[in-house]
DRENPA-3360 file (N, C-alpha, C; in nm, 2 decimals, always signed):
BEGIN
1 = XXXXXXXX = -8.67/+1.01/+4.23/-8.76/+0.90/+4.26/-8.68/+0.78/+4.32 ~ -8.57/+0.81/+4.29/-8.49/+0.66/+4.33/-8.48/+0.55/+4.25 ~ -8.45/+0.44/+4.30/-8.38/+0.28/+4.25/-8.60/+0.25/+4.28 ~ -8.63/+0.18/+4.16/-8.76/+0.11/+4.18/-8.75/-0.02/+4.19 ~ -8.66/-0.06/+4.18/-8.58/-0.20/+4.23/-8.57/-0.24/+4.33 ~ -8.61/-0.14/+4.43/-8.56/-0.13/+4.57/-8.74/-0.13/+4.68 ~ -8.82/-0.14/+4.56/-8.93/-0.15/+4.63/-8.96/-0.28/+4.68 ~ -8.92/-0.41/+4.52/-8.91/-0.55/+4.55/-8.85/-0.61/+4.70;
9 = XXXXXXXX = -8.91/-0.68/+4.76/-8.86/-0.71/+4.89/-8.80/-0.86/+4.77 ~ -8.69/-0.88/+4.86/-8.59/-1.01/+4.79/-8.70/-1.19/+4.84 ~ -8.69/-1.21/+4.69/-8.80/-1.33/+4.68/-8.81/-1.45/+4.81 ~ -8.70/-1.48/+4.84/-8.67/-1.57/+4.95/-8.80/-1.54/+5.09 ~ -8.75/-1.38/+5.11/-8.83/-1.34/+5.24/-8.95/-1.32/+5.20 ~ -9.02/-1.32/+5.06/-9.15/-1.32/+5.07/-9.16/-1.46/+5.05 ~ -9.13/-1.54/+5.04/-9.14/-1.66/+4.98/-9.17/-1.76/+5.17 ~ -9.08/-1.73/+5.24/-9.07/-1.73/+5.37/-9.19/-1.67/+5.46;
17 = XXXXXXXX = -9.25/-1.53/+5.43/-9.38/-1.47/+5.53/-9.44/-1.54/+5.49 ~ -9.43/-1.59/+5.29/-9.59/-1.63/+5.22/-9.61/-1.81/+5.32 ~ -9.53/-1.87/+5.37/-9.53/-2.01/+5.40/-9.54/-1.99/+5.56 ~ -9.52/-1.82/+5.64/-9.53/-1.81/+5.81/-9.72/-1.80/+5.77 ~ -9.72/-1.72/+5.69/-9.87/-1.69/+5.73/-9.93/-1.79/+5.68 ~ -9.93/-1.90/+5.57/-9.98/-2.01/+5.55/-10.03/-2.11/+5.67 ~ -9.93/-2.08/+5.73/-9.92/-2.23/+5.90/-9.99/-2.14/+5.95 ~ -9.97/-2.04/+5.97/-10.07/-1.97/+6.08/-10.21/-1.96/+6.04;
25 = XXXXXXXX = -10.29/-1.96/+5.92/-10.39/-2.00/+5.86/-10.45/-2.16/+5.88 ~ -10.32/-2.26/+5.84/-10.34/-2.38/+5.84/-10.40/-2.38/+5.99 ~ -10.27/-2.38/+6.11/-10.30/-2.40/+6.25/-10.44/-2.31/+6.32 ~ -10.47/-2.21/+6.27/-10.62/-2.17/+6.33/-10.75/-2.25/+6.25 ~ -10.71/-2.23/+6.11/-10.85/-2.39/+6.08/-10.84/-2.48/+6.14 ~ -10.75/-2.53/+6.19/-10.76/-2.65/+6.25/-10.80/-2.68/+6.40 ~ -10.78/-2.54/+6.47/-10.77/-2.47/+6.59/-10.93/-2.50/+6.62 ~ -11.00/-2.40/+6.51/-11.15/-2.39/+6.48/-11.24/-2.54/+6.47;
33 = XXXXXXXX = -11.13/-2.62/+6.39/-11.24/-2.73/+6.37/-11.25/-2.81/+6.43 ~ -11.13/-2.83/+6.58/-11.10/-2.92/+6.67/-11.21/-2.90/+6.82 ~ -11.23/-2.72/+6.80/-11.32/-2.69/+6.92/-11.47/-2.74/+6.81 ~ -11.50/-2.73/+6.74/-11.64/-2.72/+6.64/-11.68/-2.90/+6.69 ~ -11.58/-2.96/+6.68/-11.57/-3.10/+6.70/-11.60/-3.16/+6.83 ~ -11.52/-3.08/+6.93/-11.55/-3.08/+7.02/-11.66/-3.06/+7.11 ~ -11.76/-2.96/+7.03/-11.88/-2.95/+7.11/-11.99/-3.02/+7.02 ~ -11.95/-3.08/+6.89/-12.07/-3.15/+6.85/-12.04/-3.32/+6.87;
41 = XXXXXXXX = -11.94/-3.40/+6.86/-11.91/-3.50/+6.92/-11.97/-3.56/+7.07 ~ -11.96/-3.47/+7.14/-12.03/-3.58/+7.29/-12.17/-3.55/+7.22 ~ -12.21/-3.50/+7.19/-12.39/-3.49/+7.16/-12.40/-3.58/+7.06 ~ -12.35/-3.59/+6.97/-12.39/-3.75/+6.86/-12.33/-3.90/+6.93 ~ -12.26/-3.85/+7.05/-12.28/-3.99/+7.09/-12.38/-3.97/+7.21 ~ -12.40/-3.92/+7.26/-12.57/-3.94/+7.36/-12.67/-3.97/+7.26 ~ -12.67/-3.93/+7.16/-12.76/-3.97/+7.08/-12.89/-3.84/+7.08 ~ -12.88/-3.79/+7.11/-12.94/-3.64/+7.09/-12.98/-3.57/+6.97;
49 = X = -13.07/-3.57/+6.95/-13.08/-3.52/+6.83/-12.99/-3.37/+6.77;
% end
């Protein structure tokens, strides 16, 4: 069966994907809320219901 020790990826580099895929979560919510923003903004200032 081998070293099972060897399955562990070394804490740093998960520690590192866990904080790449974070920004990349953070930067698409924000991606999302900037267009969401953008199409309801000019219509609340025309005053549009």
């Amino acid at each position: 069966m081998g070293n099972s020790f060897g399955l562990f990826a070394d804490p740093l580099a998960t520690l590192k994907r866990n904080c790449v895929t974070q920004a990349i979560v953070s930067v698409s919510a924000l991606a999302s809320t900037a267009v969401r923003l953008m199409q309801v903004v000019p219509t609340m200032l025309n005053g549009a219901p």
